[in-house]
C-alpha positions in Angstrom: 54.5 14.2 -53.0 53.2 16.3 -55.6 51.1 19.1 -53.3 53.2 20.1 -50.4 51.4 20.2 -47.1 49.6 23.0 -45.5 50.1 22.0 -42.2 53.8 22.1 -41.2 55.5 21.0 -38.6 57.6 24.2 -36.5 60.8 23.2 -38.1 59.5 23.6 -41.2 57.7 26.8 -41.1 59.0 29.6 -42.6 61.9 28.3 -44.4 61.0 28.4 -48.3 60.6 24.8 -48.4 58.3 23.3 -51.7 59.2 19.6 -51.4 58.9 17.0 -49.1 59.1 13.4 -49.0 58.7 10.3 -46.5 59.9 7.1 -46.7 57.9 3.5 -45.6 59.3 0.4 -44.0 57.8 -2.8 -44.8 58.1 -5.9 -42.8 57.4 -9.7 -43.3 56.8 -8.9 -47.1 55.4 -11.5 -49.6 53.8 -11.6 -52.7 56.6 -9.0 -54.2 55.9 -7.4 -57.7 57.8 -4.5 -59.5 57.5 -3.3 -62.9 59.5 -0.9 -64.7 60.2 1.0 -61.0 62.3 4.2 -61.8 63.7 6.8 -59.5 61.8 9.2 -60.4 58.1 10.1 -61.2 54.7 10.4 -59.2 53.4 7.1 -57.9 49.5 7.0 -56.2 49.8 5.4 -53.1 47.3 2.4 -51.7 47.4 1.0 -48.6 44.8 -1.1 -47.4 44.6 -3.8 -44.7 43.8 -7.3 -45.7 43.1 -9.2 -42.4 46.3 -10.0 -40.9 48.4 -8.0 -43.3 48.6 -5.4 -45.5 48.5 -4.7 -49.2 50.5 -1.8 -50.4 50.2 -0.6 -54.4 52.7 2.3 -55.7 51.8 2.9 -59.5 52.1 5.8 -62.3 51.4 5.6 -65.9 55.0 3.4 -66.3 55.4 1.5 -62.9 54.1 -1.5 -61.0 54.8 -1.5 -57.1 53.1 -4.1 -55.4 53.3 -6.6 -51.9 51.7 -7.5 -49.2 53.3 -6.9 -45.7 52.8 -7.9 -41.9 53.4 -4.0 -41.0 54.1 -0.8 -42.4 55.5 2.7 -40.7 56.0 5.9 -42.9 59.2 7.2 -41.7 61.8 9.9 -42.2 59.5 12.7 -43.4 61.5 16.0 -44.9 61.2 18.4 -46.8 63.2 20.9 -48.9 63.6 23.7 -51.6 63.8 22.6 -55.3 64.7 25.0 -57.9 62.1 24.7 -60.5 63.9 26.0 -63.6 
């Protein structure tokens, strides 16, 4: 996530953290497109729901994401402190 959040959770205040991150869990996925996915970068983040499933797009200037899934969660949310240098 590129802006971190201005509403932390307890654990997370006061600590010197400037990073977080989640993860997502998709389930009963179809329609399944990547292209040029790296492990790194920004990606903007759509999720919308289609009638009885949902389409979710990850993209950047370099990368495709894209399927359609019977559910979604975002999970495992963290943060931490990166050294800018």
């Amino acid at each position: 996530m590129p802006e971190f959040p201005d509403n932390l959770p307890e654990k997370w205040k006061n600590k010197g953290y400037n990073v977080c991150r989640l993860g997502i869990d998709c389930y009963g996925i179809s329609n399944l497109k990547i292209l040029n996915i790296s492990d790194r970068g920004i990606f903007s983040l759509k999720i919308k729901k289609e009638g009885d499933h949902f389409q979710l797009q990850a993209t950047n200037e370099n990368s495709l994401l894209e399927l359609n899934a019977k559910s979604i969660f975002l999970c495992d949310p963290n943060a931490y402190t990166k050294d800018n240098k």
